[in-house]
Structure formats: C-alpha cells, structure tokens
C-alpha positions as a printed Julia matrix, in Angstrom:
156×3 Matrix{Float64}:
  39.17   68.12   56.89
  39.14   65.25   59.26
  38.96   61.52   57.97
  36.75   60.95   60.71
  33.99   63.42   59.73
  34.63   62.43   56.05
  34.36   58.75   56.52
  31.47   59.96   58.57
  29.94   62.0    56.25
  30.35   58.99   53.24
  28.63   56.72   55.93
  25.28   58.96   56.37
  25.69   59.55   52.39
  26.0    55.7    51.96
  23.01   54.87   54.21
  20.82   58.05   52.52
  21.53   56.77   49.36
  20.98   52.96   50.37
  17.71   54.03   52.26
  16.99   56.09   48.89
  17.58   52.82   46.85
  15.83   50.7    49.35
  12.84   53.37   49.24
  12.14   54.41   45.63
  14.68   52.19   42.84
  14.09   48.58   44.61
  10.57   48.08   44.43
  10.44   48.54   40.58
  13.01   46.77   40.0
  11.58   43.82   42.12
   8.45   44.32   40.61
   9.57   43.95   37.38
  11.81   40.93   38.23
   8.42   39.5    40.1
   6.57   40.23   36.89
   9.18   38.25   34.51
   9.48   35.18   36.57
   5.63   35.48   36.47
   5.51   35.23   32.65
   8.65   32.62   32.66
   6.39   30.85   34.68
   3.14   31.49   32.95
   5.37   30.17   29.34
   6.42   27.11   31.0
   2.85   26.3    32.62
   1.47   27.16   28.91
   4.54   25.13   26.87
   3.51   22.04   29.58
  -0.29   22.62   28.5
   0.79   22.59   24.96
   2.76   19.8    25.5
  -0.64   18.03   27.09
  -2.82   19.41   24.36
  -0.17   18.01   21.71
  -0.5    14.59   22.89
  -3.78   14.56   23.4
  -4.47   15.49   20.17
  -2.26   12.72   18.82
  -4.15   10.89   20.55
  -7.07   11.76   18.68
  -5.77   12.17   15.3
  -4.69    8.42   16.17
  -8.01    6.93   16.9
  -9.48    9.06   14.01
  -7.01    7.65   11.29
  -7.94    4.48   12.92
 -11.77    5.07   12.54
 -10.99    6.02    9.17
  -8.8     3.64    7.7
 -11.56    0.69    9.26
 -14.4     2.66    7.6
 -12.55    2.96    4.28
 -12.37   -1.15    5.08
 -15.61   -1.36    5.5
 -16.6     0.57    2.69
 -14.26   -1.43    0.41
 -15.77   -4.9     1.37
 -19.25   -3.89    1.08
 -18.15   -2.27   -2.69
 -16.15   -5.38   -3.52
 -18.96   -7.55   -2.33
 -22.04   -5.08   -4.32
 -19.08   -5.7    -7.38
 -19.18   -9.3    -6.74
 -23.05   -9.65   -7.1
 -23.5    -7.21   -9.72
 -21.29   -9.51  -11.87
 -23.54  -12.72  -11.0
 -26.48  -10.86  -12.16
 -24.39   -9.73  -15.37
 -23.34  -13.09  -15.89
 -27.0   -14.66  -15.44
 -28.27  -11.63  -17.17
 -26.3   -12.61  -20.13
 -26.6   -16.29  -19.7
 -30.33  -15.65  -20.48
 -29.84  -13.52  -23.1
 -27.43  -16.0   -25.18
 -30.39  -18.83  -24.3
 -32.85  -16.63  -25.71
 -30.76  -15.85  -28.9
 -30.35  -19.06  -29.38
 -33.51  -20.65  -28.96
 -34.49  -18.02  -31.55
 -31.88  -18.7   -33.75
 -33.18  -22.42  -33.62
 -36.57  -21.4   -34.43
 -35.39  -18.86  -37.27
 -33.3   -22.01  -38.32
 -36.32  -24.98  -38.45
 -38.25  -22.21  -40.05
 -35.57  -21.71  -42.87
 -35.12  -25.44  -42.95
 -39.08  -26.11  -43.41
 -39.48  -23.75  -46.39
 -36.8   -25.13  -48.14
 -37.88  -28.25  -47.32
 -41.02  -27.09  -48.96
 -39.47  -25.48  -51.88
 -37.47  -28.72  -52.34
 -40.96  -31.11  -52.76
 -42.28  -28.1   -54.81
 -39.66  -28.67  -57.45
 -39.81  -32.53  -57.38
 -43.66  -32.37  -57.44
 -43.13  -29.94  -60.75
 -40.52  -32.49  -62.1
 -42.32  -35.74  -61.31
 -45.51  -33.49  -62.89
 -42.89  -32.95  -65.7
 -41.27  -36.24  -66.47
 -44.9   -37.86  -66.21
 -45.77  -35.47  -68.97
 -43.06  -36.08  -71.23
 -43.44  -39.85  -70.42
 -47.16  -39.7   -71.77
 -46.71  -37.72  -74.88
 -44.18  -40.19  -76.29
 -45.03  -43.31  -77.06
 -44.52  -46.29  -75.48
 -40.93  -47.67  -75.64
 -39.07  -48.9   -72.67
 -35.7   -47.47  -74.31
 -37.43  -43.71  -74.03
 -38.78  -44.56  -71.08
 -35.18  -45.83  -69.56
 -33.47  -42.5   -71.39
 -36.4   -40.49  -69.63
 -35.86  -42.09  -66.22
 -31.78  -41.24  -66.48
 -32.94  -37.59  -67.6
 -35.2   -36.98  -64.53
 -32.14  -38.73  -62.27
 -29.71  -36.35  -63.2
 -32.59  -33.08  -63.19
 -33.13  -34.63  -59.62
C-alpha cells in the first residue's frame, strides 16, 4: 500500500466521519447544551424573582408587624384607659355605698339610742313612782325621809 492513498483514504474517512458528526451527533448534542443553558438561565431568572419576591415580602411582613404592634398599642391604651374609668366608677360606686351604710348605721344608732333613752325615763318614772310610794306609807320623819332619798340615789 501507498502512504499516499492511505493518508488519502484516512482524509475522505476523516471528512465522512466529520460530515457524519456534523450531520447526525452535533445537533443533539447542541440541542441539549441549548436546552441546559436554557434552564440555567430560566433558574437564575427564577432565583432573581425569588430573590424580588423575598424582599418584597419582607417588606410586607415589615409593615404588617408594624400595623400590628401599633394596633396592639392602640388596643392597650383604649383597655388601660376603659380600666382606668371602670375603677372611678368602682371607687364612686363604693364611695356611695359606705355613705349609705353609714347614714343607716346612724339612723339604726339614734334609733337604739332613743329607746334606751326611753327605757331609761321608764325606769326612773317607775322609781320616782316607787320612792314616792314608800315615802307616803311611812310616816313623816325627815330622818326616813333623808335614808329614803340616799336609797333612791344609789337605786338611781
């Protein structure tokens, strides 16, 4: 064999199989390489939407805790001030209360204090009715009537 027709014959072989290649194996291989940098690209377009979407929704979640934590302000004052005047009222509530027990009490009282009072003269009219009786059934001596006098003192 002659080198010429062999390096001939490799060079039609080379360019067959190169055509061959070029023809049939390097389109799918292209294509698939076109498809992967398409969903490389696709990921990173989607990780730099996430990324938006992520600080967007900080964002949000930022002004809500905001919102929130101002409401929950809100709500505190108007439950600390609804506190406040509940315990006036409580406090005039039982302000009244203790002047009405005690204006009773008073009344209860000068009632108590008016039947004794009562009671008391009852029992001196009954000894005055007494000692006048005992004075008139003895007889007339100012030494009786002296003892008598000492008697009803000390009954008194």
């Amino acid at each position: 064999m002659n080198l010429n027709a062999t390096l001939f014959a490799q060079l039609v072989v080379f360019f067959v199989l190169a055509w061959v290649t070029m023809k049939f194996v390097w389109p799918p291989i292209m294509k698939a390489l076109d498809e992967r940098a398409q969903k490389i690209a696709d990921g990173l377009a989607a990780a730099d939407k996430a990324k938006t979407d992520l600080v967007l929704a900080e964002k949000k979640a930022t002004d809500e805790l905001r919102k929130a934590r101002e409401s929950a302000a809100d709500l505190r004052g108007g439950a600390e001030k609804q506190a406040s005047q509940l315990l006036e009222e409580a406090r005039v509530e039982a302000g009244r209360i203790v002047a009405a027990a005690r204006e009773a009490a008073e009344a209860e009282a000068a009632v108590a204090s008016q039947r004794a009072r009562e009671a008391l003269r009852e029992q001196v009219a009954q000894l005055a009715v007494a000692g006048a009786e005992k004075i008139l059934r003895k007889e007339i001596n100012a030494q009786a009537h002296a003892d008598l006098l000492v008697q009803l003192k000390s009954e008194l």
